[in-house]
C-alpha positions as CSV (number, residue, x, y, z in Angstrom):
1,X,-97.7,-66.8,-126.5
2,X,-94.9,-66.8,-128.6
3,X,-96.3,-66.3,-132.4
4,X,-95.1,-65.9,-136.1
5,X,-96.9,-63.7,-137.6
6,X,-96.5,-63.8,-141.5
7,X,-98.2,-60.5,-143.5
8,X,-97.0,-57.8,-141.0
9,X,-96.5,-55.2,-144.0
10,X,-100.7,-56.0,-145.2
11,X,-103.7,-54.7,-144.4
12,X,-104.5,-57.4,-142.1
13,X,-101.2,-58.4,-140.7
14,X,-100.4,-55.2,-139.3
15,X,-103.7,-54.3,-138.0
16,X,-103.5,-58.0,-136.5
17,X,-99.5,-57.2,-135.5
18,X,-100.6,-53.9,-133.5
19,X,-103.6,-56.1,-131.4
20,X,-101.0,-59.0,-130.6
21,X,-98.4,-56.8,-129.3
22,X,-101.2,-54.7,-127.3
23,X,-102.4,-58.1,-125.6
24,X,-98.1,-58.6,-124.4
25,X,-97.5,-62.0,-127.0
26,X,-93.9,-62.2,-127.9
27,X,-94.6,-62.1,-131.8
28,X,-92.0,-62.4,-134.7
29,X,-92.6,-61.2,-138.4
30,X,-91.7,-63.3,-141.0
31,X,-90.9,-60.9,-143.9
32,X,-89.4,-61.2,-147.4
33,X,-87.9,-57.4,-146.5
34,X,-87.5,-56.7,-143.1
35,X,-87.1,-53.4,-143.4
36,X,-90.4,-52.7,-144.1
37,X,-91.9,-55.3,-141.2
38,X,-89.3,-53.1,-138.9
39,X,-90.8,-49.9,-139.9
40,X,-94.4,-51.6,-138.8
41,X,-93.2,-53.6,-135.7
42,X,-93.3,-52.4,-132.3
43,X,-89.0,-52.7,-130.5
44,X,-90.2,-55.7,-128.7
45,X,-91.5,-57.3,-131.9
46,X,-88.6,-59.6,-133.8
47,X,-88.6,-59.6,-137.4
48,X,-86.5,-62.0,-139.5
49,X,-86.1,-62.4,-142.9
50,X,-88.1,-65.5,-144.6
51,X,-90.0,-66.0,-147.8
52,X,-92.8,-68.8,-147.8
53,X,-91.9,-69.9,-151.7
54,X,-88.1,-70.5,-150.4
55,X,-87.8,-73.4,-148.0
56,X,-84.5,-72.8,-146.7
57,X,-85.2,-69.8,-145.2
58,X,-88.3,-70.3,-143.0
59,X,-85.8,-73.3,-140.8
60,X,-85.1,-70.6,-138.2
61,X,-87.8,-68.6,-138.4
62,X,-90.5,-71.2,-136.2
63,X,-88.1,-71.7,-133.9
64,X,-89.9,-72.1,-129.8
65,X,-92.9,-70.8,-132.1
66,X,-96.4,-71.8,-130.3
67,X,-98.7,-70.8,-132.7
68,X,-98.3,-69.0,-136.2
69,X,-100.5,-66.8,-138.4
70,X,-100.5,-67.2,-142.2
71,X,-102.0,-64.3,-144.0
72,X,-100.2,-65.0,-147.3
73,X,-101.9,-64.6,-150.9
74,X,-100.0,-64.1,-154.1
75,X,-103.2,-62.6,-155.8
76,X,-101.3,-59.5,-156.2
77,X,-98.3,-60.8,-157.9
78,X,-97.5,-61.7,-160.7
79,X,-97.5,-65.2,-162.6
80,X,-99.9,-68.1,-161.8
81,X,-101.0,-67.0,-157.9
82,X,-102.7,-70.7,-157.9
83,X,-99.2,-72.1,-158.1
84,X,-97.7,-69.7,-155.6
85,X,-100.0,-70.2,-153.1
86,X,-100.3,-74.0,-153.0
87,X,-96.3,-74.1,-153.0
88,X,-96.3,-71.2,-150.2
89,X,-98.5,-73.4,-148.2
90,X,-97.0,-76.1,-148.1
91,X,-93.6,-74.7,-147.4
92,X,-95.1,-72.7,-144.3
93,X,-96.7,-75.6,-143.0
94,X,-93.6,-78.9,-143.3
95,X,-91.5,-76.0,-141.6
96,X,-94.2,-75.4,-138.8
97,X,-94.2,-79.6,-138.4
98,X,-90.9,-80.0,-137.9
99,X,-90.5,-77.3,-135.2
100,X,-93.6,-78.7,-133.6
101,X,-95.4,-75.7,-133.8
102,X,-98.8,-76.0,-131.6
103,X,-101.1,-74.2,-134.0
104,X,-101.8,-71.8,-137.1
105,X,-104.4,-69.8,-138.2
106,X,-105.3,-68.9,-141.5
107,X,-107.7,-65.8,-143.3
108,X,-109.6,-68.2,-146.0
109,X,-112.1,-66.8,-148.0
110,X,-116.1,-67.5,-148.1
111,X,-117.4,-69.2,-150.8
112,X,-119.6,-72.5,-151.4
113,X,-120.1,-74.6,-154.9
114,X,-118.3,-76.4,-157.3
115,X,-118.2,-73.1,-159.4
116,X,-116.5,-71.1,-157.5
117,X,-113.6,-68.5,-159.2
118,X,-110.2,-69.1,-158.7
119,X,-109.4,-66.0,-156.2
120,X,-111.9,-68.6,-153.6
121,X,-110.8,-71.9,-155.0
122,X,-107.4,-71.3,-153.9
123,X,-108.1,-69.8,-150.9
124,X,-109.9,-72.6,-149.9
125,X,-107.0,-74.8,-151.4
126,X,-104.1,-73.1,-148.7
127,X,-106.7,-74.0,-146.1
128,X,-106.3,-77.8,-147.0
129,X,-102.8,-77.5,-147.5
130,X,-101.9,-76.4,-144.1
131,X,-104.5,-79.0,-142.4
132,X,-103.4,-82.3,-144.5
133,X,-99.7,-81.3,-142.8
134,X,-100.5,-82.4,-139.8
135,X,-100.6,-78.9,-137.5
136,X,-103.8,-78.2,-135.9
137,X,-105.2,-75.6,-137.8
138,X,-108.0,-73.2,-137.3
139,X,-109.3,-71.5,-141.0
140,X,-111.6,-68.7,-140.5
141,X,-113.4,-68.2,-144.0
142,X,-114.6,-64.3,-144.4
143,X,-116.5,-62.2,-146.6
144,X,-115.4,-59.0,-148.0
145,X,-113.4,-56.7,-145.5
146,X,-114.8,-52.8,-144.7
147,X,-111.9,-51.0,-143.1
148,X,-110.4,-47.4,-143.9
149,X,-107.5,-48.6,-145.9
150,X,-109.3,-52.3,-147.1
151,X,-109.6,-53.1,-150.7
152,X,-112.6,-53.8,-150.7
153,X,-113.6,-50.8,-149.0
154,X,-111.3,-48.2,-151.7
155,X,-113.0,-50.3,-154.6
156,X,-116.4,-49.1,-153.5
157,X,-114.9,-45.5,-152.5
158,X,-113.3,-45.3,-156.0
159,X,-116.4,-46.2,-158.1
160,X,-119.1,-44.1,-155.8
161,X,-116.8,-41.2,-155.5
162,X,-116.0,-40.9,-159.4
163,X,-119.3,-42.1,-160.5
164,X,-122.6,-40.2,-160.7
165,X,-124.2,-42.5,-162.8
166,X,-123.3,-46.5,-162.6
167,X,-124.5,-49.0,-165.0
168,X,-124.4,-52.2,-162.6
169,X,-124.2,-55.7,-164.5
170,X,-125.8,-58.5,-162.6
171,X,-123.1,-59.2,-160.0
172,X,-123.9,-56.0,-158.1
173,X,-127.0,-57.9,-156.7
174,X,-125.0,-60.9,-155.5
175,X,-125.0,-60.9,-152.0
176,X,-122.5,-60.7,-149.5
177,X,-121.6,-60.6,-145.4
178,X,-119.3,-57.9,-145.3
179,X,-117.2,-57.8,-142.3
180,X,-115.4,-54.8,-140.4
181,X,-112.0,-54.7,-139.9
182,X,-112.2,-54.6,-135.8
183,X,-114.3,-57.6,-135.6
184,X,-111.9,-59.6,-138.1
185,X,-108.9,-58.8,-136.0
186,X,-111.2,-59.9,-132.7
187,X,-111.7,-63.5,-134.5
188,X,-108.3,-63.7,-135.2
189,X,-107.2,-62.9,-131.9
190,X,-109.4,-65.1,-130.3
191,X,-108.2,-68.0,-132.4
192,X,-105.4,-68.4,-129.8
193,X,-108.0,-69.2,-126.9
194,X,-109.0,-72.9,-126.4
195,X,-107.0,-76.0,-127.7
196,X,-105.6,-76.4,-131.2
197,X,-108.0,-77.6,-133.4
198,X,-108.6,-78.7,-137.0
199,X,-111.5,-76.1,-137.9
200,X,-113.2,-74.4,-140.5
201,X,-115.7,-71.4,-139.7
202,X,-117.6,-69.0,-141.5
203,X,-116.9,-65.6,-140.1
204,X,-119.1,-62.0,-141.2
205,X,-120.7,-59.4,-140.4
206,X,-124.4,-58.6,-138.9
207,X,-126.2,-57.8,-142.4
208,X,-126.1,-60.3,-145.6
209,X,-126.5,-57.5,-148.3
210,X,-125.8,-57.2,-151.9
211,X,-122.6,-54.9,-153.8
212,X,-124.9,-52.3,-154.6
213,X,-126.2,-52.2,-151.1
214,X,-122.5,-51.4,-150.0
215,X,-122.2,-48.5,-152.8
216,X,-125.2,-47.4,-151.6
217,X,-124.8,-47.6,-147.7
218,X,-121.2,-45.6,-148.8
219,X,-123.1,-43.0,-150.9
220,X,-125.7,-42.0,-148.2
221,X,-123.0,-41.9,-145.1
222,X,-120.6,-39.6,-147.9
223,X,-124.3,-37.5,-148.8
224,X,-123.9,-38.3,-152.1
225,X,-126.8,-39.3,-154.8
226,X,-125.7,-41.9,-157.1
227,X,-127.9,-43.7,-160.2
228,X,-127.5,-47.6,-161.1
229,X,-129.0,-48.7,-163.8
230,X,-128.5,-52.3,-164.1
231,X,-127.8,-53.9,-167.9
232,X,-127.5,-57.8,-168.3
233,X,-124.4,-57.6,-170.4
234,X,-121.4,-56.9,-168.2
235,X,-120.0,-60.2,-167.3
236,X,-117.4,-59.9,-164.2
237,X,-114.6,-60.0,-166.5
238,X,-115.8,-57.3,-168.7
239,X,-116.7,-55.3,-165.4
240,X,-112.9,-56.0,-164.3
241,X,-111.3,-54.5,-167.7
242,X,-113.9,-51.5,-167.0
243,X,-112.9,-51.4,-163.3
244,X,-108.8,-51.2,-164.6
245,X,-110.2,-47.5,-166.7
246,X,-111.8,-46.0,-163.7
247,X,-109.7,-47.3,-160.5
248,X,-106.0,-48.0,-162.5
249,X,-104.4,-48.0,-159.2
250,X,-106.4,-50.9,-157.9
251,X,-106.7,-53.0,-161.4
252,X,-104.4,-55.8,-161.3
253,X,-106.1,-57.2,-157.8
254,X,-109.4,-55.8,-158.7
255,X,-109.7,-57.4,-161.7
256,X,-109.3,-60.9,-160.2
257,X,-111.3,-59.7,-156.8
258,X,-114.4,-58.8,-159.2
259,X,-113.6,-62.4,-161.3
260,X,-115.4,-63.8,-157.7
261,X,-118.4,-61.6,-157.4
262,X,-120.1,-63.9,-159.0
263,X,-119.9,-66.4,-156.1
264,X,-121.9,-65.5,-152.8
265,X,-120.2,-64.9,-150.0
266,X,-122.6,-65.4,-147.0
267,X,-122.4,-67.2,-143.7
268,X,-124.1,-70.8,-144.0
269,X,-122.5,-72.4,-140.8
270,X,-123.1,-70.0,-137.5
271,X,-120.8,-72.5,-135.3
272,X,-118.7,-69.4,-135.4
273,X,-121.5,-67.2,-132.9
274,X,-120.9,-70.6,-130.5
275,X,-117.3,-70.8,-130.7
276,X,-116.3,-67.1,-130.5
277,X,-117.3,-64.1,-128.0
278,X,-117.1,-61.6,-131.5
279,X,-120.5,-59.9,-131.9
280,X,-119.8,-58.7,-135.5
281,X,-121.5,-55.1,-136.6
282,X,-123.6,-54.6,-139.8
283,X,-122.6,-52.5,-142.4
284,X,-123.8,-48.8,-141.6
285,X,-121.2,-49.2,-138.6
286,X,-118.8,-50.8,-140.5
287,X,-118.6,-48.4,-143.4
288,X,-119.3,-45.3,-140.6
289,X,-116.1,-46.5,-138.2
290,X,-114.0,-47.0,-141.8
291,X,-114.9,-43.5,-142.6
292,X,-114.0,-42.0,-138.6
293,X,-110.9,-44.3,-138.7
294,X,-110.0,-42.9,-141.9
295,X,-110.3,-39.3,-140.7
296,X,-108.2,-39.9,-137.2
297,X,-105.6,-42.4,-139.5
298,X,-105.2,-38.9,-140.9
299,X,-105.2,-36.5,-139.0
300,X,-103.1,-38.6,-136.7
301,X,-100.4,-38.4,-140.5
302,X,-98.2,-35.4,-140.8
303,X,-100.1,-34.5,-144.3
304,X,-96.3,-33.9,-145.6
305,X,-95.1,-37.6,-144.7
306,X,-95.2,-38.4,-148.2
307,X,-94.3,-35.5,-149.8
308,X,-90.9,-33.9,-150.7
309,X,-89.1,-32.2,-147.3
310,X,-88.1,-29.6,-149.8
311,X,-90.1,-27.0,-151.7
312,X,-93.4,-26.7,-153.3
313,X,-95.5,-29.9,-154.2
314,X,-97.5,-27.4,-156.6
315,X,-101.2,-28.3,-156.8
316,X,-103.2,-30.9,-157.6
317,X,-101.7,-33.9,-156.1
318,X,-103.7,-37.1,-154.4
319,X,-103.1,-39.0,-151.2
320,X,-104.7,-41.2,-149.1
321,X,-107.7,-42.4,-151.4
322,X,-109.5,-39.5,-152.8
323,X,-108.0,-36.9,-150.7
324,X,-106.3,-34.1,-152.1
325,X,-103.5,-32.2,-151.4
326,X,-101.4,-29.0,-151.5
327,X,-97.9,-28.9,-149.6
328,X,-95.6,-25.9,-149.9
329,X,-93.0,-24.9,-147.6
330,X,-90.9,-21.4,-146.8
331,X,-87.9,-21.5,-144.9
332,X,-87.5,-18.3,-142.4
333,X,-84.7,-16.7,-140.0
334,X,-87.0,-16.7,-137.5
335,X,-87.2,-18.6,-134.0
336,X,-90.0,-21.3,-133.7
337,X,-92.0,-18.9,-131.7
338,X,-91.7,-16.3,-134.0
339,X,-92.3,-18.3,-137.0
340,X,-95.7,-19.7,-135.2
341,X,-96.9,-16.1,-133.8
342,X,-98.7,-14.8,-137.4
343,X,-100.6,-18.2,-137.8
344,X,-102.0,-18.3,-134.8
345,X,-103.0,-14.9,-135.3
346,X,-104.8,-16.0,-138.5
347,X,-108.3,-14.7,-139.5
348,X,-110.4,-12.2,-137.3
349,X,-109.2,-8.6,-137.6
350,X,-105.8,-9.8,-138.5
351,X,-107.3,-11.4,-141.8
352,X,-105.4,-13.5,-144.0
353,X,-101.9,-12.2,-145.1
354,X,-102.8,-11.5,-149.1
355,X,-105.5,-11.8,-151.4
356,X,-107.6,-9.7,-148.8
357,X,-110.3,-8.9,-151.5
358,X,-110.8,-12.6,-152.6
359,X,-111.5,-14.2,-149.2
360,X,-114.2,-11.4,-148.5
361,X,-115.5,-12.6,-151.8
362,X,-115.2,-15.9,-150.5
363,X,-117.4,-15.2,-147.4
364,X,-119.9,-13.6,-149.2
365,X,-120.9,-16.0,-151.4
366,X,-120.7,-18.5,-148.5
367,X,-123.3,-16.2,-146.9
368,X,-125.2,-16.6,-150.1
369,X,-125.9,-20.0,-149.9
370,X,-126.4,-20.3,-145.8
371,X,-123.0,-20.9,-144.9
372,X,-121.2,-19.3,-142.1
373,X,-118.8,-16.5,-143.6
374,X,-116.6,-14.4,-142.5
375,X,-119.2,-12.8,-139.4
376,X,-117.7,-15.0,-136.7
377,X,-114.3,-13.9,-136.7
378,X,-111.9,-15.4,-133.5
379,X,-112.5,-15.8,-129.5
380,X,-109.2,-14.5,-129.0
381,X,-106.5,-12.0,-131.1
382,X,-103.5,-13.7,-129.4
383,X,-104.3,-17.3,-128.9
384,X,-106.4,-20.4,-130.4
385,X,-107.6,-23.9,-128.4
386,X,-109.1,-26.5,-130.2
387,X,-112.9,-25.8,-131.1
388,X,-112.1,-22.3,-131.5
389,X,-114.0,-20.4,-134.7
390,X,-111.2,-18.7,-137.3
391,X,-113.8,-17.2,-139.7
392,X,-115.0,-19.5,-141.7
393,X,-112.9,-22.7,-140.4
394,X,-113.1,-24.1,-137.1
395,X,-109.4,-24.8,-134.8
396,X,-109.4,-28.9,-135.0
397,X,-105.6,-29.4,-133.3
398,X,-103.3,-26.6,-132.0
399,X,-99.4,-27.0,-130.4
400,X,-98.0,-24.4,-129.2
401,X,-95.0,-22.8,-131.6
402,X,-95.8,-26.1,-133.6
403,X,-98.8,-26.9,-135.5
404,X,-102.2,-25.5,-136.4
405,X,-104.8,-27.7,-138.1
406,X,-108.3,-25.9,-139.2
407,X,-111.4,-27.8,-140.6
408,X,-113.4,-25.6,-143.1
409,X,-116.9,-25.0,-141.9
410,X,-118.0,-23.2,-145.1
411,X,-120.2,-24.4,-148.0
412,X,-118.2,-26.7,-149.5
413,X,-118.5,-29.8,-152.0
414,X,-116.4,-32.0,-149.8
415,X,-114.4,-30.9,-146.5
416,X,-111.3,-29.0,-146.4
417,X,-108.6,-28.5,-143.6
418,X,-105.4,-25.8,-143.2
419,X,-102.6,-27.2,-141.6
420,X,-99.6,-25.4,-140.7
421,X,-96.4,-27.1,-139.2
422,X,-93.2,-25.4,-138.0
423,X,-89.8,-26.8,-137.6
424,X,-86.0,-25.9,-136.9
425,X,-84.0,-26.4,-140.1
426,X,-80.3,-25.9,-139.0
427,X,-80.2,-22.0,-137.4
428,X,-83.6,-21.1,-139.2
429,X,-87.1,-22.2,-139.4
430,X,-89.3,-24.3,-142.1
431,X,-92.9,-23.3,-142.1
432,X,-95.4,-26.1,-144.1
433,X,-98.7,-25.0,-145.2
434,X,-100.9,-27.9,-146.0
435,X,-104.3,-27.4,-148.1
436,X,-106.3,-30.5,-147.9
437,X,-109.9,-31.1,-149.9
438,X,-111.5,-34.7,-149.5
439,X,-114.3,-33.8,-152.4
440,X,-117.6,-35.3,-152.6
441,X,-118.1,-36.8,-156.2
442,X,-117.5,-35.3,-159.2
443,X,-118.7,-32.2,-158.2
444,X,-116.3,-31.8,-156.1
445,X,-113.7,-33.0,-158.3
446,X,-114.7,-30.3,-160.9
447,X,-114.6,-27.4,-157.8
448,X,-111.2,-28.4,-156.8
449,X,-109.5,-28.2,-160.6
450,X,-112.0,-25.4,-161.9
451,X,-110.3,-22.8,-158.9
452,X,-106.5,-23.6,-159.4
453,X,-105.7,-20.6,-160.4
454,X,-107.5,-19.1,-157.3
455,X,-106.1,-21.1,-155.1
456,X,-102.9,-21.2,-156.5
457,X,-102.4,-17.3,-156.0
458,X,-104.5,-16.6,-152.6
459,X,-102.5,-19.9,-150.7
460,X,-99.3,-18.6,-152.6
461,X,-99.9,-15.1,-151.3
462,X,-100.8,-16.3,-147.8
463,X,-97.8,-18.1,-146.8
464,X,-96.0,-15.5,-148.4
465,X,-97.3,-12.9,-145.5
466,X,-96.5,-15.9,-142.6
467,X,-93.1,-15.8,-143.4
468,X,-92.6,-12.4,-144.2
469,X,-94.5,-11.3,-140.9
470,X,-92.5,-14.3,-138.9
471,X,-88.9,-12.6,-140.2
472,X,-90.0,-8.9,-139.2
473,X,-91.1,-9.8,-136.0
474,X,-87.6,-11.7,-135.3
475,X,-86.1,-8.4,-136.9
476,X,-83.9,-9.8,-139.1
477,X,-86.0,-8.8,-142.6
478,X,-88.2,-10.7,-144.3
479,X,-87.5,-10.3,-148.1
480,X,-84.6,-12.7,-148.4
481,X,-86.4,-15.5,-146.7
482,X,-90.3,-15.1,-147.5
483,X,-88.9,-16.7,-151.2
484,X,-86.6,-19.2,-149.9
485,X,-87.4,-22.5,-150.4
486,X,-86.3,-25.7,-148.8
487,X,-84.0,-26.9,-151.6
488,X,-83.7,-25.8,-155.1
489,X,-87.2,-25.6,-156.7
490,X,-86.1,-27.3,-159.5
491,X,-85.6,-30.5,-157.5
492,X,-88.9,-30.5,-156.0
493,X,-91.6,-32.3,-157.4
494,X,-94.7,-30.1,-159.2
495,X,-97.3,-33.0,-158.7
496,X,-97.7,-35.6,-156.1
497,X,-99.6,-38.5,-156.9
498,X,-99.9,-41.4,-154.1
């Protein structure tokens, strides 16, 4: 089908653009910057420029259009988001008339009662909207959305990672359906099947369980042990001004998301089960495939993407969710080859490059406590495949002359991975080394800062010996450019903070 897909730069657009242009529809993104839709959008995908609160520009955009997806919500923006939405949707949906569009679909929001917060009401609201204009439409109403990457599911991340002890107001035992991010995009997608309709369903997931069910569900997959105490005082908007202190990155959203909790947000009508083939999963699998999704979204990520090309990002910084990371880079006169020989080469009887003494230490007191050590050493001096032990860390990804990625198998209050990249820069060689700590609660918070200045000189010291062992094995020296960084140092940033 030809489709208009607005939302491709969300969560849920672009997991929903990805599955469309999978199935072969011709799909065009309506964005208010292209550029970023184009960064999403695969080169068969159109994208044109359009903004739902300006009229004149959505004209072209529904053009031979067959059926259009509106996943547009101006919680996150400033001003009244009542006043943008119901303007938004009535703008999308005169346009979608006049071309003679066959269909859209819309992502409403679950929710029953005449008391019900304003983040539902107006959901509920752009549902009526785009029905009263005369397009069949189909409004699939859902409950919270568990996905690596959902807001729902970083809110619940954020307070359960941070948190050892939660006092929970009365909200926490409202009850919800939540819904994984695979079996929303399913419903979606098979809202294009059968013939246009004017229809509202109730769409969620296996299990109807409360907020602190979730935080608990997340705690016990993550082996955490967290404490709620539940007080009678914290209304939801005194919970939203706390939620701003402990998860600032999330609080302008969150604190209208958590104005709703008070509202439940369970399936009533199951004429969804009868008129879609979606078996929905409960909410172990739900959280369990966010957190596996999370981990391949991640691995699949050069760990530098975000950082500075050039340089050291010093320590300490934080990407993707809780995850933390160290980036530094050495630039060598090296070949590729060369520059790759001493990582693979890493551990066993070759050791680490520096700091000998404190990663002996380090295997020792993992031996203390049951952990693995330095006893295994490698299969092989010369050569690595994935699965392959390197001391304490097992080989998770290897390409030859290219990249190296090992996952920690030590004891550990989180998990850890190396990763080491190589790259031409002009006639010589960059070499990135990546230290990566996803910690488990405060704990591991505390370990992570508490052992800078370890860290700081034993990764310091071992990248140092790569390149300096890379630039003596091409024989060209290695003292000029074991120190060399990318770009001045001074331009490089000391923290990175995503």
């Amino acid at each position: 089908m030809r489709i208009l897909l607005t939302g491709a730069t969300g969560y849920v657009g672009g997991r929903l653009l990805e599955e469309l242009e999978a199935e072969g529809h011709e799909v065009r993104c309506l964005a208010r910057e292209p550029e970023y839709a184009r960064a999403v959008a695969g080169p068969k995908t159109e994208v044109v420029r359009g903004d739902v609160l300006d009229p004149g520009s959505l004209e072209g955009a529904f053009e031979d259009i067959e059926a259009a997806y509106y996943l547009v919500h101006s919680m996150g923006t400033r001003g009244n988001f009542e006043t943008q939405d119901r303007e938004g949707a009535s703008n999308f949906a005169a346009a979608a008339r006049r071309a003679g569009v066959g269909r859209i679909i819309y992502l409403g929001g679950l929710g029953r009662g005449p008391d019900l917060s304003p983040h539902l009401r107006s959901r509920q609201e752009v549902g009526d909207i785009l029905r009263a204009a005369g397009v069949p439409t189909l409004e699939l109403r859902a409950s919270i959305i568990i996905g690596s990457g959902s807001l729902s599911f970083e809110l619940v991340r954020a307070l359960v990672e941070k948190l050892p002890v939660m006092v929970t107001p009365r909200w926490v035992k409202v009850r919800a359906q939540p819904l994984a991010i695979e079996d929303l995009i399913a419903y979606l997608v098979a809202g294009l099947q059968g013939p246009p309709e004017n229809g509202v369903y109730e769409i969620g997931g296996a299990d109807q369980v409360s907020y602190g069910d979730i935080m608990r569900e997340y705690a016990r997959q993550r082996g955490l042990r967290r404490f709620m105490i539940p007080v009678p005082v914290l209304t939801p908007h005194l919970s939203s001004l706390w939620l701003g202190l402990i998860t600032p990155v999330y609080a302008r959203v969150g604190r209208k998301l958590i104005d709703g909790v008070r509202n439940p947000t369970v399936v009533v009508d199951g004429s969804a089960s009868e008129r879609f083939r979606v078996r929905p999963r409960g909410i172990h699998n739900a959280i369990a495939r966010a957190l596996v999704n999370e981990d391949r979204e991640f691995a699949r990520t050069r760990w530098s993407d975000a950082l500075s090309s050039a340089g050291d990002t010093g320590w300490g910084g934080e990407k993707s969710g809780s995850r933390l990371v160290d980036s530094r880079v050495r630039v060598v006169s090296a070949g590729l080859a060369q520059a790759f020989a001493p990582i693979r080469r890493l551990g066993g009887d070759v050791g680490w490059y520096g700091s000998s003494a404190l990663w002996r230490v380090r295997g020792f007191l993992d031996l203390l406590v049951g952990g693995v050590g330095t006893r295994r050493g490698r299969r092989d001096p010369e050569h690595v495949r994935p699965g392959d032990t390197v001391d304490f860390w097992r080989v998770e990804d290897v390409e030859p002359d290219r990249l190296l990625r090992l996952a920690a198998e030590m004891k550990l209050p989180g998990r850890a991975w190396l990763q080491y990249e190589v790259e031409p820069v002009g006639q010589e060689t960059a070499i990135r080394q990546t230290a990566l700590f996803d910690p488990r609660g405060l704990f591991g918070l505390l370990y992570w800062y508490g052992l800078y200045p370890v860290h700081k000189i034993v990764f310091d010291r071992l990248l140092d010996g790569i390149a300096e062992r890379a630039d003596a094995e091409s024989g060209r020296g290695a003292e000029p450019a074991a120190v060399k960084p990318a770009v001045n140092p001074e331009d490089a940033p000391r923290v990175h903070l995503a």
